[in-house]
C-alpha angles and dihedrals in degrees: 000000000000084000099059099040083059090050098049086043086056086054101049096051092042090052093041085060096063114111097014094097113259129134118247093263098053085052080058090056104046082057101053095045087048093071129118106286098165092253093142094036084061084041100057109004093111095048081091106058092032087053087051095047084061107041108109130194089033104090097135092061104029086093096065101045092046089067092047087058104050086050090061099049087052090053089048091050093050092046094056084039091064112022093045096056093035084049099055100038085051086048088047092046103039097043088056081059110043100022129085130206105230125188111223110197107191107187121201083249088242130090095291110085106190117112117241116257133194125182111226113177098343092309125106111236131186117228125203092201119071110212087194091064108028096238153111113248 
């Protein structure tokens, strides 16, 4: 039942990808790095046992919930313990495989053919929009 939800969700994000102008690897990897990673168990794994800490008029039960709860918190923890970190080692590795560095070079479309380069946090960036001149390059 899991397995096929991933599947499906592989080829959802493969197929979302058509027309917007990748090649068939970066689709891949679009795909890959679409997979479960736990992000909404982290999100939401504690709304249980908030929701039972607050529950009144229900003392003979509280108990019990109480445990459900913390069971499900615990489920939520280990999801996001295993799929995050198997989520991102399978982005990191699979992007060094299917993905290319490209250099862009963006000139000002005048005579001068260097790119146009800003330093944002210690890293060079290219930018396609010259602030001298007022324009989009």
């Amino acid at each position: 039942w899991y397995q096929r939800r991933v599947i499906a969700r592989l080829v959802v994000a493969f197929v979302c990808c058509f027309g917007v102008g990748l090649n068939m690897k970066e689709k891949l990897f679009v795909a890959i790095s679409s997979i479960p990673k736990a992000t909404v168990q982290a999100a939401i794994g504690s709304v249980p046992l908030d929701y039972v800490r607050g529950l009144k008029g229900t003392e003979e039960y509280k108990e019990e919930y109480e445990i459900w709860a913390r069971k499900i918190l615990a489920i939520a923890v280990i999801s996001v313990i295993i799929t995050a970190p198997l989520g991102a080692i399978l982005t990191q590795v699979s992007g060094k495989f299917l993905l290319e560095k490209q250099d862009a070079v963006i000139t000002d479309g005048g005579e001068n053919k260097d790119p146009i380069v800003h330093e944002v946090h210690g890293q060079k960036i290219m930018d396609k929009f010259d602030a001298d001149n007022h324009r989009e390059i």
